[in-house]
N, C-alpha and C positions, 0 to 999 in steps of 0.2 A: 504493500500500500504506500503511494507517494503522501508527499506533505499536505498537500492538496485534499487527496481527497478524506486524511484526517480531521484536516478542518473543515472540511464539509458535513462529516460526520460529528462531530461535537457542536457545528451549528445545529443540524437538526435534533441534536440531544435539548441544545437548549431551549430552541421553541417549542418540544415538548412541555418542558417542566414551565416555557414561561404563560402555557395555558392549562396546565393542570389544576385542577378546583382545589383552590384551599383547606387545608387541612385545618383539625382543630385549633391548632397552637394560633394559626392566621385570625381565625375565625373570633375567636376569643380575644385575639389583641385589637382587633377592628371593632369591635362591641365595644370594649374598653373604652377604645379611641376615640369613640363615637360619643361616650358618653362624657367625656371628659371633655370635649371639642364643645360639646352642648351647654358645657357649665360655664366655660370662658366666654367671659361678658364681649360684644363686637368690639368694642374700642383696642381690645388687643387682639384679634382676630385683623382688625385693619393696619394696626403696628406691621404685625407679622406680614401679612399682603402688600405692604409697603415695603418692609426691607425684601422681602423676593422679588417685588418689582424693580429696586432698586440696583438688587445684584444682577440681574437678569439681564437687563439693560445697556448695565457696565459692559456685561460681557457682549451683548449685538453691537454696542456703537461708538464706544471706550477704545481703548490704548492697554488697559489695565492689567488684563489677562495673555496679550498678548504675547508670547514667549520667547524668550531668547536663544531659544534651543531652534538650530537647522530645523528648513523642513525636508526629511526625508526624502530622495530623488529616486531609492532603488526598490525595485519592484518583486525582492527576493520576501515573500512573505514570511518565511521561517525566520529570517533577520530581524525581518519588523515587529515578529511576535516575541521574540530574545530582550530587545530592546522596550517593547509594551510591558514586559512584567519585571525589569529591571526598575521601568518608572514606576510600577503599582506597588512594587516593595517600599519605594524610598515616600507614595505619597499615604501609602497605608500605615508608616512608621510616625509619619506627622499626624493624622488623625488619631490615631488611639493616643499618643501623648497629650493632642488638645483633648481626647474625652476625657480623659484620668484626670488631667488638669482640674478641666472645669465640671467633673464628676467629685473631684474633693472639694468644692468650692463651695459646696450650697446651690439655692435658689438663683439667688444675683448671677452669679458664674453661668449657670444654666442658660437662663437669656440670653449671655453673650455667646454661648457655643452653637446656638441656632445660626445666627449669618456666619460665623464663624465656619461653620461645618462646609456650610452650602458655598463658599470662597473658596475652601481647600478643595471641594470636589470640579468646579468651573477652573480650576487652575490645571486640577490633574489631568480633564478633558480637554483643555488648548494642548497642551502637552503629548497628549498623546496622538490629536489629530497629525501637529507633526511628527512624530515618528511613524505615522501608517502614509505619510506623505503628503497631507491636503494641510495646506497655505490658511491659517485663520487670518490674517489679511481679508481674505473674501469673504465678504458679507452671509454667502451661500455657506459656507464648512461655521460659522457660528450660529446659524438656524440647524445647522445640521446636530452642531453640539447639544444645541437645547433641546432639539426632537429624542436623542438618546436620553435628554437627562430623564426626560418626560416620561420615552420607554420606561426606564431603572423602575420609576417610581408612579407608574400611573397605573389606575384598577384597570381591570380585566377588558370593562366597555372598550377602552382608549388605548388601547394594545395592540391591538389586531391595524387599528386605523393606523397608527405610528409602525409597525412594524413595514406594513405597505409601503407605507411613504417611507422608509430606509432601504428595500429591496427596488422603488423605480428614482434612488436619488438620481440617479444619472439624466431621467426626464425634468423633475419636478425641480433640482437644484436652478434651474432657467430660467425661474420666474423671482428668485432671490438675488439679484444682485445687486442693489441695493433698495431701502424703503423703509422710512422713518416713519412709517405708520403701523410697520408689525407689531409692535408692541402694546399699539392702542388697540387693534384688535383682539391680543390674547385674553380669553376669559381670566382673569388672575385668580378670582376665589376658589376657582375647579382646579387649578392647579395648585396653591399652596394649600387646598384644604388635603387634595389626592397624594401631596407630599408628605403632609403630615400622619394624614390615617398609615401609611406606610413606615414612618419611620417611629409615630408616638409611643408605641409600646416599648421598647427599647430606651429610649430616651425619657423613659418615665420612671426608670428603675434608677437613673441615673441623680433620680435629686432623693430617693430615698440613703437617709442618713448613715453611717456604717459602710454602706457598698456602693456608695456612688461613686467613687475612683475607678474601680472594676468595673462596674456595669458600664461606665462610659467609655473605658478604651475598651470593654465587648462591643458596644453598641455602635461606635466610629469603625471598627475591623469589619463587621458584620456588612453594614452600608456602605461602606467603600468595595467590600467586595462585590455587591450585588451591582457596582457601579461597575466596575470593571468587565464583570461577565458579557453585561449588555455592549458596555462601551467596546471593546474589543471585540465581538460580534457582528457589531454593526460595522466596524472597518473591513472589519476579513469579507463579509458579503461586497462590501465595496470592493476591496482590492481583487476578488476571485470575480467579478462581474465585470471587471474591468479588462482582466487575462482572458477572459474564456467564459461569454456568458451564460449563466445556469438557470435553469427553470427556477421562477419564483419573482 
């Protein structure tokens, strides 16, 4: 079996499990999530909807994330995937640090590991677009970053629609090159409420007293990984669509 069609095969492992029906443990932290999302009065419901439109932003139409790191020119994907988990070690090492951090910190701390988290992981995905080779420069590869983020972290409904749109980037990136109105159109609340039911359970272990150092660099290891999985997924479908196009 070549390189290739390994990674073919661990793509379609993933899109299995990334529409398999939640298990209890999911089920259980989403009830949770839900009930706790109910209790927080809107005024910080809009806090939060702010700083993710805040960061979100930075990253389509800023400088900020922009990386200093080459972008990638060679089309060997076993290289690029060598190179993809040399970055996910070193950005995975600074997450669980800021969760322990601001998992011993208390409450106060807690609030600030929320934009916090979501800065380390738009850093990790410029980062990584270049080493799979695509220029965040173009307006089109940072709509592309956010469409993955959205994958990582978005329910079941909104999956199927993002995953399409990451198997015909090659058509739809066309209509991105630039547009200072994207942003006015994103629904915000559907997406940092869909952030949140994803990531609350975890991060709720995190301000209990005793174990919030742990729970928080579990709970940054955990989400960085599930960022990774997607985020490298969604390249390799690009980069193998690019070599030699596949059904899908």
């Amino acid at each position: 079996m070549n390189y290739e069609q390994k990674v073919i095969n661990e793509i379609i492992e993933w899109e299995r499990r990334l529409f398999k029906p939640p298990g209890w443990l999911e089920k259980t932290s989403k009830t949770i999530g839900t009930r706790i999302n109910n209790l927080i009065p809107p005024k910080v419901h809009n806090i939060i909807t702010t700083t993710i439109k805040s960061i979100v932003r930075t990253a389509l139409f800023g400088a900020e994330y922009t990386p200093q790191r080459p972008v990638q020119r060679s089309s060997d994907l076993e290289l690029a995937d060598q190179d993809a988990q040399q970055l996910f070690s070193l950005y995975q090492k600074i997450a669980v640090a800021e969760g322990a951090g601001t998992g011993a910190g208390g409450i106060f701390l807690n609030v600030v590991d929320f934009p916090a988290l979501i800065a380390i992981k738009m850093k990790y995905l410029f980062e990584l677009a270049h080493v799979y080779g695509y220029d965040t420069k173009h307006f089109s590869e940072r709509v592309f970053v956010l469409k993955v983020f959205q994958l990582t972290f978005s329910g079941p409904e909104q999956r199927a629609r993002l995953l399409d749109s990451i198997k015909r980037w090659d058509v739809e990136k066309l209509q991105w090159h630039s547009d200072a109105d994207y942003s006015k159109n994103m629904d915000w609340e559907t997406f940092q409420k869909e952030y949140r039911d994803a990531i609350d359970f975890r991060k709720m272990l995190q301000m209990v007293p005793g174990i919030g150092a742990v729970a928080g660099a579990w709970a940054n290891y955990t989400i960085l990984e599930e960022l990774r999985e997607s985020a490298t997924n969604a390249y390799r479908i690009r980069k193998l669509k690019e070599a030699a196009p596949i059904e899908g």
